[in-house]
C-alpha positions in Angstrom: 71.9 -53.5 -82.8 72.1 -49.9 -84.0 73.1 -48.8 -80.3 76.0 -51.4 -80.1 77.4 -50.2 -83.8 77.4 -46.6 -82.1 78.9 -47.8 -79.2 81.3 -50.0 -81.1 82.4 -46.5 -83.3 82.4 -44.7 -80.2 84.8 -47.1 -78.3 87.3 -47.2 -81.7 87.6 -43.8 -82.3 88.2 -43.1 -78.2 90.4 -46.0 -78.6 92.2 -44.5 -81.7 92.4 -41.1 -80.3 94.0 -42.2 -76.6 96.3 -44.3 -79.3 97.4 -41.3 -81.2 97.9 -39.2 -78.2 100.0 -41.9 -76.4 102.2 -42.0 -79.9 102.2 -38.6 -79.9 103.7 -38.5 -76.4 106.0 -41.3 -77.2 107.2 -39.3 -80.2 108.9 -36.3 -78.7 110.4 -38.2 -75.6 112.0 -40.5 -78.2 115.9 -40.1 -78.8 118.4 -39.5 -76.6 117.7 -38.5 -72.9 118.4 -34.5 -72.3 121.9 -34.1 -70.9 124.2 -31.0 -70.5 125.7 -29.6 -73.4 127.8 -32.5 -75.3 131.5 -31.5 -76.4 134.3 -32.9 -77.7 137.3 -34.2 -75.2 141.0 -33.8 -76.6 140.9 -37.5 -75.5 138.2 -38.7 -78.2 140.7 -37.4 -81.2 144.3 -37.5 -79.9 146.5 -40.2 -81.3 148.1 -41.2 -78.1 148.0 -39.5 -74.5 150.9 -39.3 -72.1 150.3 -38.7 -68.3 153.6 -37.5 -66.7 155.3 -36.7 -70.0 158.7 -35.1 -70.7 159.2 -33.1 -73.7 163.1 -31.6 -74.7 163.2 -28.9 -76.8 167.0 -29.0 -78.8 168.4 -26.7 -81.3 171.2 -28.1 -83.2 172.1 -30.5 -80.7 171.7 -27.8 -78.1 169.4 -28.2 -75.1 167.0 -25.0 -75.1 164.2 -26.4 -72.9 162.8 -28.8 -70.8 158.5 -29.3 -70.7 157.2 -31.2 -68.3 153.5 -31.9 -68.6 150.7 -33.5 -66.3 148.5 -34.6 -69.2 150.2 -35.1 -73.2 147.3 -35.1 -76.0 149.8 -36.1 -79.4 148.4 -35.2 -82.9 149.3 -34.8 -86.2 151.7 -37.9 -86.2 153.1 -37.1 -82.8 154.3 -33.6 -84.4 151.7 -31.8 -82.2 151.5 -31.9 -78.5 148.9 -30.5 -76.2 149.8 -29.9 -72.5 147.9 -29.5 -69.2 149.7 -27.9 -66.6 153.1 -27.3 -67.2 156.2 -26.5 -65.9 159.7 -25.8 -68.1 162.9 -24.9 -67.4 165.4 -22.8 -70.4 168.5 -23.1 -71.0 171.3 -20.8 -72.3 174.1 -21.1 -74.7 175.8 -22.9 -71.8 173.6 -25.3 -71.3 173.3 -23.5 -67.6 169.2 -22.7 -66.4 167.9 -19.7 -67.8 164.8 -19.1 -66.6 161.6 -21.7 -65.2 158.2 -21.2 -66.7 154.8 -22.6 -65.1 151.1 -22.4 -67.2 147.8 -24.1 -67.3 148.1 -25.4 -71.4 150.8 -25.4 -73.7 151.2 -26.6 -77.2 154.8 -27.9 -78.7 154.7 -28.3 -82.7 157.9 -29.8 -83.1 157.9 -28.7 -87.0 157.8 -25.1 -86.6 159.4 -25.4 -83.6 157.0 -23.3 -81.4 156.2 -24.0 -78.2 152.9 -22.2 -77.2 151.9 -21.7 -73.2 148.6 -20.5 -72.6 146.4 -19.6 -69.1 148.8 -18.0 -66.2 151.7 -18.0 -68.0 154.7 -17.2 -65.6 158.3 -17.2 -66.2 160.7 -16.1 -64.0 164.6 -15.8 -64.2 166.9 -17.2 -62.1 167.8 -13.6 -60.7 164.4 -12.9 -59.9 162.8 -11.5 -62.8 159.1 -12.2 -63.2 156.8 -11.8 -66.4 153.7 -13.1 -66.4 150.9 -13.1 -69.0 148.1 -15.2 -70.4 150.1 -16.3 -73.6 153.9 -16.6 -74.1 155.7 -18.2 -77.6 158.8 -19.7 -77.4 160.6 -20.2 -81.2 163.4 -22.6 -80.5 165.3 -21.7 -83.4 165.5 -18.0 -82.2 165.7 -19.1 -78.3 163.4 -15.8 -78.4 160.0 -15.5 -75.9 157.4 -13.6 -78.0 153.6 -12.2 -77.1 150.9 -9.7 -78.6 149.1 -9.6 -75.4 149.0 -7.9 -72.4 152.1 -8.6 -69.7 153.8 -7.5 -66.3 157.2 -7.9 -66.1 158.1 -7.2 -62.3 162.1 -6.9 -61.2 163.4 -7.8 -58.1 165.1 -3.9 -57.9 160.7 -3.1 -57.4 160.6 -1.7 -61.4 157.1 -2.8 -62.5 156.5 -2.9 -66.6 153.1 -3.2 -67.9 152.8 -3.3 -71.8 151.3 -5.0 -74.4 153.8 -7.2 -77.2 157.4 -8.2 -76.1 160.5 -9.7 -77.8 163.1 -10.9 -74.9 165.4 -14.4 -74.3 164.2 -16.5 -71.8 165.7 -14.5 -68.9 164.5 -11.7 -69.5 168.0 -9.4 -69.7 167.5 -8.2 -73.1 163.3 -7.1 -73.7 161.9 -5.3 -76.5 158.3 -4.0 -75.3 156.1 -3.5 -78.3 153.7 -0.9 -76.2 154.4 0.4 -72.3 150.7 0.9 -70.1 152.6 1.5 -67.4 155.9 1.8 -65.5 157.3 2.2 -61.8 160.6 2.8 -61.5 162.8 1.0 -59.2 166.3 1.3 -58.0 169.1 1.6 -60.5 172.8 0.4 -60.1 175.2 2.5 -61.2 178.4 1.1 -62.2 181.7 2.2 -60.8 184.9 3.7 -62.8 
């Protein structure tokens, strides 16, 4: 009798200790399965998206852009826009085309007015002007492009501009360049008398 109390003990405590291990096991596989790193989609917050939006930026009753976007993401009451892949076209005083722009992202805020394109930003004038940079503001109210980063502003005359920070209007005919890298001078038209 003493034997089968031993091997009664025995047989709980193996049983006991295969149980705790198996918990044990169970344990730290429990919770969710291992998956790349988790992240937060523009999708799972915006109040409405917008495939194949239009967006038209006025001033007064004045036309001052067009923004065409693949992808919309509206926030913030439909006061804030984020873009994928877009293409704009300015306008002038006229109402004539100033200048077409093309990026990866933009953002509109229709309070402040700003509309913000981000990732290959190029714009280019109708006379062949070119400016491109990785981010480009455009305030509405001043119908003025702005940056702080690094640009090149190529002309079709073969003048190259490389700077950091510029003030200009959408076609690029009057530029204020906060700080010149580099230059290479084209060919210059002189007027005649």
């Amino acid at each position: 009798m003493r034997a089968a109390v031993q091997l009664r003990t025995l047989f709980t405590v193996t049983v006991l200790s295969v149980a705790s291990l198996a918990g044990t096991a169970c344990r730290k596989g429990q919770g969710r399965p291992p998956v790349g790193k988790t992240s937060k989609s523009l999708a799972d917050s915006a109040d409405q998206i917008i495939f194949g939006q239009r967006t038209l930026i006025t001033d007064r009753g004045l036309s001052r852009a067009e923004i065409l976007a693949d992808t919309s993401f509206f926030f913030d009451e439909n006061t804030r826009i984020e873009m994928r892949r877009v293409n704009g076209t300015f306008f002038n005083s006229a109402g004539m085309k100033d200048a077409l722009l093309t990026a990866k992202e933009g953002l509109y805020n229709s309070r402040f007015g700003v509309l913000e394109a981000r990732g290959d930003v190029i714009i280019t004038s109708l006379d062949g002007r070119r400016l491109t940079s990785p981010k480009v503001h455009f305030d509405q109210r001043l119908n003025q492009l702005m940056s702080d980063t690094s640009f090149v502003l190529t002309e079709p005359n073969g003048r190259d501009i490389r700077g950091v920070g510029f003030k200009s209007d959408p076609d690029m005919t009057n530029i204020k360049i906060d700080r010149v890298l580099s230059a290479k001078g084209g060919a210059v038209a002189v007027p005649d008398r």
